[in-house]
N, C-alpha and C positions, 0 to 999 in steps of 0.2 A: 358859240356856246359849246363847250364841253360835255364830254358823252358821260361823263357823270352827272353834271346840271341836267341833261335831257335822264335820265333813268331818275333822277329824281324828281323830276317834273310829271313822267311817267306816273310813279307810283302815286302822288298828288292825286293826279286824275283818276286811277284806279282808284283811289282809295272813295274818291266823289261819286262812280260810277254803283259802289256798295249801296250807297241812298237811290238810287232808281240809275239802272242801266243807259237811262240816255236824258239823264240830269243836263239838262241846256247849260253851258257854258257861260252865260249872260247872267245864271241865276248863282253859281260859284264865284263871279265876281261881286256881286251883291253881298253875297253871304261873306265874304272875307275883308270886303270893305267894313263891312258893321262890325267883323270880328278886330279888327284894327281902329275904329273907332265908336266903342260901344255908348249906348247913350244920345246918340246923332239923330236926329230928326230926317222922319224919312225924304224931305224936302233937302235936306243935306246930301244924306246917299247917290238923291237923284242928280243932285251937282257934280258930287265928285265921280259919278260914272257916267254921265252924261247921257246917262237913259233918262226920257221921259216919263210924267208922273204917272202917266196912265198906266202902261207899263208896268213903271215902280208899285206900283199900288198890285196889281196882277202878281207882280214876284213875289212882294211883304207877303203875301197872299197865302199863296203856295211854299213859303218857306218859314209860314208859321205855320199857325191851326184855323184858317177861313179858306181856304183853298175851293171854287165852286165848284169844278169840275175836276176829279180826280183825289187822290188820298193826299193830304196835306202832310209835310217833311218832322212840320216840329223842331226846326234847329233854331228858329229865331222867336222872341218875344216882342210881342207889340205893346207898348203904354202910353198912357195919356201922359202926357209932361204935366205938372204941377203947378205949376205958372200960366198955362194956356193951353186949354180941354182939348184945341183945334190942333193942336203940336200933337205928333205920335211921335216919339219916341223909340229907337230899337237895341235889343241888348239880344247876345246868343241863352238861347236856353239851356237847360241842364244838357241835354242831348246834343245843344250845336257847340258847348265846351267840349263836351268828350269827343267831337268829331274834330275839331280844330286840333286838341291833342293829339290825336293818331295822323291827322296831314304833318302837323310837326316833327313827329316818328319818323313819315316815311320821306322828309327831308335832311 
């Protein structure tokens, strides 16, 4: 990899570190999956990252607004899917689009 690719990887990460100094790495893959597939059931997400639901349920968690322990992020929206109450749904929120655009910036 290129020491450009890595300084923009760099700033990436920095720019992740703005929403809480030691934002788990686990929960940036999360967040950027949904951001590349918005709409995806979080039974999806948990496929395509091959994290566990328990887990995935803990991150939706913390990277919406149910968060149990500790202050919740706000970048992501959770909904009932329309077709079947049991489907949740994930789309970026007002706040996880404007964060998405600044990781875009600093690549």
């Amino acid at each position: 990899m290129s020491i450009k690719k890595l300084n923009q990887l760099q700033k990436v990460l920095n720019e992740l570190t703005t929403i809480d100094a030691e934002f788990p790495l686990q929960w940036a893959i999360v967040f950027l999956r949904i951001a590349q597939d918005e709409g995806a059931s979080l039974k999806d997400i948990a496929d395509q990252t091959g994290i566990s639901m328990s887990v995935m349920s803990r991150t939706i968690g913390a990277l919406s607004n149910y968060r149990r322990m500790g202050k919740p992020y706000g970048i992501v929206t959770v909904k009932m899917a329309k077709d079947d109450r049991r489907r949740k749904e994930l789309f970026l929120s007002a706040k996880g689009k404007r964060l998405i655009e600044k990781l875009q910036k600093a690549m």
